[in-house]
VOPAGU-2260 file (C-alpha; in pm, 1 decimal, decimal comma):
REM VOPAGU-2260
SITE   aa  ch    i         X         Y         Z
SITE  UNK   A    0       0,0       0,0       0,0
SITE  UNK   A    1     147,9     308,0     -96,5
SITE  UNK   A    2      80,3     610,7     175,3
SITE  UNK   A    3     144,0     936,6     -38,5
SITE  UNK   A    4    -212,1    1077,2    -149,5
SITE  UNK   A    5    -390,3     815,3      54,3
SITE  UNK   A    6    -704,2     890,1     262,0
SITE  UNK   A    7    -540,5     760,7     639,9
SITE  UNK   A    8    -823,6     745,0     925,1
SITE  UNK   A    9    -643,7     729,2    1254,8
SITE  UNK   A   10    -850,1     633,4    1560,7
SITE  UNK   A   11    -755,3     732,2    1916,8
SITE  UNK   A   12    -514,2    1004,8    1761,9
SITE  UNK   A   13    -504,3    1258,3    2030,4
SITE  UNK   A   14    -290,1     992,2    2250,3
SITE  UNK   A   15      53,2    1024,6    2263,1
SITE  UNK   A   16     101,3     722,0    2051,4
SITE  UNK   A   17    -151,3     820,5    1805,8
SITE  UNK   A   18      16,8    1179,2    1752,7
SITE  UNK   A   19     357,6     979,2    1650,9
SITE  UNK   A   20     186,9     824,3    1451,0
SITE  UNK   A   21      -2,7    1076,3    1295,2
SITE  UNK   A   22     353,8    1259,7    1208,7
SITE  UNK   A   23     495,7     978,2    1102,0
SITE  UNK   A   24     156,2     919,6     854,6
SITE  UNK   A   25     174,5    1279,5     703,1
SITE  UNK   A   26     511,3    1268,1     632,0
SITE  UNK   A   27     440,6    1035,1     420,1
SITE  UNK   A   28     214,2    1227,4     248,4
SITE  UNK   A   29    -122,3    1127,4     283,1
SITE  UNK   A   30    -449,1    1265,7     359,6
SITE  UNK   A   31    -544,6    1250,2     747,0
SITE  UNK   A   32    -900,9    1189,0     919,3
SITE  UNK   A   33    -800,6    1238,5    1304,6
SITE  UNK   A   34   -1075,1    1093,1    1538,3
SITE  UNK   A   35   -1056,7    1102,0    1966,8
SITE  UNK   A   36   -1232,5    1221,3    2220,8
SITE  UNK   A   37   -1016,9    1610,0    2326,5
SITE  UNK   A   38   -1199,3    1840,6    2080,0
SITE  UNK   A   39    -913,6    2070,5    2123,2
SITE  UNK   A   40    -620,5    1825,2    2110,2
SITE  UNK   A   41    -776,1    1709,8    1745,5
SITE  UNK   A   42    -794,7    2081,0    1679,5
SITE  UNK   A   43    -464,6    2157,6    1706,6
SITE  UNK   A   44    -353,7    1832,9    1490,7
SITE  UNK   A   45    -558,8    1912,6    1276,3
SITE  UNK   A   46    -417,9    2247,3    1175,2
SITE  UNK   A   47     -56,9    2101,8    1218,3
SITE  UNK   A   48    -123,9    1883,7     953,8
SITE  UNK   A   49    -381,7    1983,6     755,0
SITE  UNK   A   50    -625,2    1719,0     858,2
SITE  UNK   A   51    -996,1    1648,1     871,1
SITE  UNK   A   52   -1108,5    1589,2    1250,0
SITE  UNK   A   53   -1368,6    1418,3    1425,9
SITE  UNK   A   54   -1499,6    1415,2    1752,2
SITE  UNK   A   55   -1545,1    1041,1    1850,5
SITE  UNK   A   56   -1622,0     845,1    2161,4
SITE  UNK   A   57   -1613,1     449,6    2058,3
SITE  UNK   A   58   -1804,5     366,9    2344,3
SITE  UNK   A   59   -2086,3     549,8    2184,8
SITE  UNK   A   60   -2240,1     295,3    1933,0
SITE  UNK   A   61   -2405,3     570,6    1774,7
SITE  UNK   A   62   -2062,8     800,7    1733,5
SITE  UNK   A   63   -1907,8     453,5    1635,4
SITE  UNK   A   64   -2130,3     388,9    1322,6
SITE  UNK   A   65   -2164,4     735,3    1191,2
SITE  UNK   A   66   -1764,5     776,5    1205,6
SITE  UNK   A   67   -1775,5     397,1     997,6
SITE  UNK   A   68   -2048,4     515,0     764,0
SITE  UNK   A   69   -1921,4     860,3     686,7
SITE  UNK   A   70   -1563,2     713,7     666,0
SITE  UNK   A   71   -1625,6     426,6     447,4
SITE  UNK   A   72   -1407,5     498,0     108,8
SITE  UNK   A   73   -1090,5     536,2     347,2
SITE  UNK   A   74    -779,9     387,4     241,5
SITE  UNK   A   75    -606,5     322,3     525,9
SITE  UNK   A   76    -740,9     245,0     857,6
SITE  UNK   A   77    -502,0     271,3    1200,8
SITE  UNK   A   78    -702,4     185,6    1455,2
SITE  UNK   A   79    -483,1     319,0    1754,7
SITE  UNK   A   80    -767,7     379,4    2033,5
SITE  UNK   A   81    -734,6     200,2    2371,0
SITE  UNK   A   82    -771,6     197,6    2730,3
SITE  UNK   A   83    -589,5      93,2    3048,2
SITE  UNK   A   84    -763,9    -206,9    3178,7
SITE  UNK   A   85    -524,6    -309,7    3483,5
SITE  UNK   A   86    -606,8    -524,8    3788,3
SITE  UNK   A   87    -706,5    -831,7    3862,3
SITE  UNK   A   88   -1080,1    -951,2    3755,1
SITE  UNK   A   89   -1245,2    -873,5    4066,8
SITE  UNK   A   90   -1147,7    -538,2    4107,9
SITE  UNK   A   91   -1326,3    -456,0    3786,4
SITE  UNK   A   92   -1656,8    -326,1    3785,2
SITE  UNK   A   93   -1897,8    -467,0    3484,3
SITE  UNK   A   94   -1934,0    -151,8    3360,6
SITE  UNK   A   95   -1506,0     -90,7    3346,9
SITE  UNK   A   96   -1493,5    -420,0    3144,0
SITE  UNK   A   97   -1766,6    -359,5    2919,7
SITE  UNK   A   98   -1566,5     -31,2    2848,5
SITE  UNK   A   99   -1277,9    -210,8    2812,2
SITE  UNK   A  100   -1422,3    -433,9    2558,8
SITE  UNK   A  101   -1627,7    -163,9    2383,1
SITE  UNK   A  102   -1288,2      37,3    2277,4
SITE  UNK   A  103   -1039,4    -206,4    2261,1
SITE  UNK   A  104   -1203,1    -467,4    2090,9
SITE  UNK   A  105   -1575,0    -411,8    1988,2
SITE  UNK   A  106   -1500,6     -90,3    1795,8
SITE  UNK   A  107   -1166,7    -209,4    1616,9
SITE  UNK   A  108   -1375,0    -481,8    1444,3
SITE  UNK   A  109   -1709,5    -304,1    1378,0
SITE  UNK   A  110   -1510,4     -33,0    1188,4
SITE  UNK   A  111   -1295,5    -297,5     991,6
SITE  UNK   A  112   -1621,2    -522,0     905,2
SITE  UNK   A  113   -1829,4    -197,6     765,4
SITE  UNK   A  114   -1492,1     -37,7     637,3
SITE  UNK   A  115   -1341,2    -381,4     476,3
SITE  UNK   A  116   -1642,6    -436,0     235,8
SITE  UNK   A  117   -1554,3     -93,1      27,2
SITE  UNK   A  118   -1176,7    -180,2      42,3
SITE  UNK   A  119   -1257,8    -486,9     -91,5
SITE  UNK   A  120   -1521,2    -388,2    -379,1
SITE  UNK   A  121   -1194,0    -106,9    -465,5
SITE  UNK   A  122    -898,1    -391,6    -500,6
SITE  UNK   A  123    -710,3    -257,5    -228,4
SITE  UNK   A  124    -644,4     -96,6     151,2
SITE  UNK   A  125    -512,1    -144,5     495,0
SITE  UNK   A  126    -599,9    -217,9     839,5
SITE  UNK   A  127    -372,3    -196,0    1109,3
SITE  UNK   A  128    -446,6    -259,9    1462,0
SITE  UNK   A  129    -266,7    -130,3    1766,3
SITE  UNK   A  130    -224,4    -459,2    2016,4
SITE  UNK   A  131       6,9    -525,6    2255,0
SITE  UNK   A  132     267,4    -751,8    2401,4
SITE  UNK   A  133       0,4    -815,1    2670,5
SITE  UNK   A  134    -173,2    -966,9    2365,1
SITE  UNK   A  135     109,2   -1273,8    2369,2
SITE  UNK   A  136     205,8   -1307,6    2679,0
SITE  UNK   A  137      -4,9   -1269,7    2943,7
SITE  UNK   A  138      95,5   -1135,2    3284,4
SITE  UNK   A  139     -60,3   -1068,6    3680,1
SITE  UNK   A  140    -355,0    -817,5    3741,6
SITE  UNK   A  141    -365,4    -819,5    3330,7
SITE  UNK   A  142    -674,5   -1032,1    3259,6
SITE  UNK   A  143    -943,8    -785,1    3125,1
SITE  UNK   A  144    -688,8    -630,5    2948,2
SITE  UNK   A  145    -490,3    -902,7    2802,3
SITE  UNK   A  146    -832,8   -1070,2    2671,7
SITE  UNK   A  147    -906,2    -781,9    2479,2
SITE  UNK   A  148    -536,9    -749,4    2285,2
SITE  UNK   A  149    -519,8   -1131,8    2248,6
SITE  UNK   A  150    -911,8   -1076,3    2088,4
SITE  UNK   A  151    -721,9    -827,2    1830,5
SITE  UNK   A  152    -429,4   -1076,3    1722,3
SITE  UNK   A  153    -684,9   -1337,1    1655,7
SITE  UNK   A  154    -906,5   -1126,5    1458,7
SITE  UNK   A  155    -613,1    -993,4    1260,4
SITE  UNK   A  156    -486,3   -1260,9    1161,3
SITE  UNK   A  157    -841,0   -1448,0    1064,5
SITE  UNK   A  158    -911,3   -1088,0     879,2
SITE  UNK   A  159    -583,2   -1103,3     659,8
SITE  UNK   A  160    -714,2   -1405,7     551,3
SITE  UNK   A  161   -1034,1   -1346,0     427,3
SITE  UNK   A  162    -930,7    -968,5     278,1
SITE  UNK   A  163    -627,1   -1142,8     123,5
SITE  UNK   A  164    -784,9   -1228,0    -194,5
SITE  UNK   A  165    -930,5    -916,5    -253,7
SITE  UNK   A  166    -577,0    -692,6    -243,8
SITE  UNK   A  167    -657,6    -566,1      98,4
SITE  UNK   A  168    -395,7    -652,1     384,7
SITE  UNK   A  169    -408,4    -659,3     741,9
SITE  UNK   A  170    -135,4    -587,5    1012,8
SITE  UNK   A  171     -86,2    -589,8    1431,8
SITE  UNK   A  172     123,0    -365,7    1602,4
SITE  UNK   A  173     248,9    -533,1    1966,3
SITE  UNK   A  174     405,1    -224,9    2147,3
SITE  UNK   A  175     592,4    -346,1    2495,5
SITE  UNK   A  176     696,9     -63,9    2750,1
SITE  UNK   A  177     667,7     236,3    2538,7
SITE  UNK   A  178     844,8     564,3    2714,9
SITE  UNK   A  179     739,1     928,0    2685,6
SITE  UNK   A  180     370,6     861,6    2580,8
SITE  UNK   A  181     126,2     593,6    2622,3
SITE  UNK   A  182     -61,3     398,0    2913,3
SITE  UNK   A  183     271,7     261,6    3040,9
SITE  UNK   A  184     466,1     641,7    3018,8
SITE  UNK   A  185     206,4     816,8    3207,8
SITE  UNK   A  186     103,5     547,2    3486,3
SITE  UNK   A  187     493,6     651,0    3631,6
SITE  UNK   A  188     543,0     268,9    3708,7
SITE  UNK   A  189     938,6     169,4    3745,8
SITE  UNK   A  190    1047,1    -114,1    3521,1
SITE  UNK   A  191    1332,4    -329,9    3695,0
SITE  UNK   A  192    1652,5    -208,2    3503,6
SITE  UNK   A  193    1667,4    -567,8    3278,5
SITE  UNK   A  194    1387,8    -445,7    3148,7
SITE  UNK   A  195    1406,2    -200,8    2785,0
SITE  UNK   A  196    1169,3      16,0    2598,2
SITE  UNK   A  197    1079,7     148,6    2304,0
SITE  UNK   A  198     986,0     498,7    2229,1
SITE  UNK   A  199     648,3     625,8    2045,9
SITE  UNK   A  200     805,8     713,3    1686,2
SITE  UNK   A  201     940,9     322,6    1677,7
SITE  UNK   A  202     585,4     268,2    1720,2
SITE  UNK   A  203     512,3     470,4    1472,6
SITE  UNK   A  204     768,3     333,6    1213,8
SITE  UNK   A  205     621,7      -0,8    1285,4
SITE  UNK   A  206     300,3     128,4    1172,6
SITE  UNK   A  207     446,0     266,7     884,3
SITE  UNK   A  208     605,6     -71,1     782,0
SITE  UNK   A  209     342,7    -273,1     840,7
SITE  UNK   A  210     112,0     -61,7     573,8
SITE  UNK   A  211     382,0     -16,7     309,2
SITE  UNK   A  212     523,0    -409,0     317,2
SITE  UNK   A  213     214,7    -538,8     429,2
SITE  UNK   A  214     325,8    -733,0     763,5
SITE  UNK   A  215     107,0    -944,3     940,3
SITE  UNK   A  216     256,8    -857,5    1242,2
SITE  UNK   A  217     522,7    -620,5    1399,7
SITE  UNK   A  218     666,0    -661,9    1779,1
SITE  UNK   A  219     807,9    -326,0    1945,8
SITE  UNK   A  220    1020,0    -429,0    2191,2
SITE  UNK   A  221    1376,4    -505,0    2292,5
SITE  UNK   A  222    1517,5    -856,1    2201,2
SITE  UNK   A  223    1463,7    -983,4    2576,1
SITE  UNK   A  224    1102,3    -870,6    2532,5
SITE  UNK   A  225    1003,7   -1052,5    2198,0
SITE  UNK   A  226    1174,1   -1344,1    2295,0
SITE  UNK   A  227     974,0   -1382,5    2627,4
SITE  UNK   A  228     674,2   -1320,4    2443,0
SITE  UNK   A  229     727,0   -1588,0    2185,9
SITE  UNK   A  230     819,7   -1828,4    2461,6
SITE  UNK   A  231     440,3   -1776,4    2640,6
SITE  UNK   A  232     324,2   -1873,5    2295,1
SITE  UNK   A  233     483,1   -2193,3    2367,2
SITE  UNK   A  234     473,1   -2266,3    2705,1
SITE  UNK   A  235     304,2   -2018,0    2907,7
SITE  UNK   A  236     303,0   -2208,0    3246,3
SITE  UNK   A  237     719,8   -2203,1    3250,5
SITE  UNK   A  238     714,2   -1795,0    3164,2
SITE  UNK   A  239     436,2   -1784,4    3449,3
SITE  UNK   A  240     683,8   -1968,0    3700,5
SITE  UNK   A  241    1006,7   -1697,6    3560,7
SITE  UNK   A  242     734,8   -1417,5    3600,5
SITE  UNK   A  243     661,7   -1508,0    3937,4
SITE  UNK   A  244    1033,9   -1580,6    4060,3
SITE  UNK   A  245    1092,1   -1190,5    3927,7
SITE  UNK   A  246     794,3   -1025,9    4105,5
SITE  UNK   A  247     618,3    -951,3    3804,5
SITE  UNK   A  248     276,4    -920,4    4019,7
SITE  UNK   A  249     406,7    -630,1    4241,2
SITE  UNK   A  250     506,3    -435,8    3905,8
SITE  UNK   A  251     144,5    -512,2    3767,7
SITE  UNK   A  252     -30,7    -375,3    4084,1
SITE  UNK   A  253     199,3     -70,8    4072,4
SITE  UNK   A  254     123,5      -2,8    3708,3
SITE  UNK   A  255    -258,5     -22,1    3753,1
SITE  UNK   A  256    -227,8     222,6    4039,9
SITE  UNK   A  257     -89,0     436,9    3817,8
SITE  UNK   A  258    -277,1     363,3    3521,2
SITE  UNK   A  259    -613,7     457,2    3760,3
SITE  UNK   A  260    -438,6     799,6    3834,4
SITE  UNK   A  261    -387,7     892,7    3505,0
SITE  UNK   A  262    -776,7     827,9    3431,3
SITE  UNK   A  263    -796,8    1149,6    3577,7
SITE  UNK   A  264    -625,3    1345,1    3303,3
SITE  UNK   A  265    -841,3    1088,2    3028,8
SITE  UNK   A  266    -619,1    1271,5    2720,8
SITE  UNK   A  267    -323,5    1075,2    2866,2
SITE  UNK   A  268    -504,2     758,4    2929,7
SITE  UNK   A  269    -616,7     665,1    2618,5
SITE  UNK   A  270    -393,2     617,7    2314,9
């Protein structure tokens, strides 16, 4: 998929991850449709780069079809949006997972099943969604959460199938600890020093690669991180055990704390 004249919609853009990636997009030369929640925040990226803005919650079903309907002939779709969902299952209220499920999953694949049909009647377009290495490799007080990036890899990967005949591909982003913007940045949880990040415009790159070489899927993470995550593919219960030995469950609880604070300041919280 070439990017350079392309109409982009970018969901969740007014995070910092989505802003990366909205640089990274219009450098490239296409066409931007911003969507988010922060009126203002979309305001100002909008005159920064020249884009078209909309005003979206995608826990409003309503919001969420009109943006699909009104959006249909994009070309590329980077569907960034998501929300902390840390803690352990009881601690969750229904209504926090239905949220949880509403933006992270629900909304990701009613957007690519009423957006995929016109791609698909066109010869051509992209989908990319924004996962996580929580989606691979589960950890402590990360249930709600983790169900809802595993849900994305799953449907990726089923959707690349079924769009592949029709010239339209499909990618996943897995971010691990991303500094300087995101859920992980602003919850002000301490990684243990064995522990590496990435930064928000490798995100972005990853995006970028995954549109114009058509990956199924692209890990950001340090070596030590990719590797542990392709080990829980294959056995889970022995990264459980090293997870446990290396206190992985007081780092959890510490990031949800943190990820609950930053609720307050929702423009942070969401990416």
């Amino acid at each position: 998929m070439r990017l350079p004249g392309a109409k982009v919609l970018i969901t969740g853009a007014t995070g910092g991850l989505g802003q990366a990636i909205a640089a990274a997009v219009h450098e490239r030369g296409a066409r931007l449709i911003l969507t988010g929640r922060h009126e203002q925040t979309l305001a100002e990226m909008s005159e920064r780069f020249g884009a078209e803005s909309v005003v979206c919650d995608l826990r409003d079903r309503d919001d969420l079809l009109a943006l699909a309907r009104h959006h249909s002939d994009t070309d590329v779709m980077i569907l960034n949006a998501g929300v902390p969902a840390g803690g352990r299952i009881g601690e969750h209220a229904p209504a926090a997972i239905d949220a949880a499920l509403d933006v992270n999953l629900r909304a990701p694949m009613i957007l690519a099943r009423m957006v995929s049909a016109e791609m698909a009647s066109r010869g051509g377009g992209h989908i990319v969604f924004m996962s996580s290495l929580a989606g691979k490799a589960a950890s402590p007080g990360g249930s709600v959460y983790s169900a809802t990036k595993y849900g994305l890899r799953g449907f990726s990967l089923a959707l690349r199938e079924d769009l592949k005949a029709h010239s339209v591909g499909v990618s996943c982003v897995f971010p691990g600890f991303i500094r300087d913007a995101g859920m992980f940045a602003y919850s002000g949880a301490k990684l243990p020093r064995y522990v590496g990040t990435k930064t928000p415009e490798e995100v972005a790159a990853a995006v970028i690669s995954a549109i114009e070489h058509d990956r199924a899927e692209i890990d950001v993470a340090p070596l030590g991180l990719r590797a542990a995550a392709a080990l829980a593919g294959l056995a889970p219960e022995v990264v459980a055990r090293i997870q446990r030995r290396l206190g992985a469950a007081d780092f959890s609880s510490e990031l949800s704390r943190g990820q609950a604070t930053a609720l307050t300041k929702p423009e942070k919280a969401t990416s």
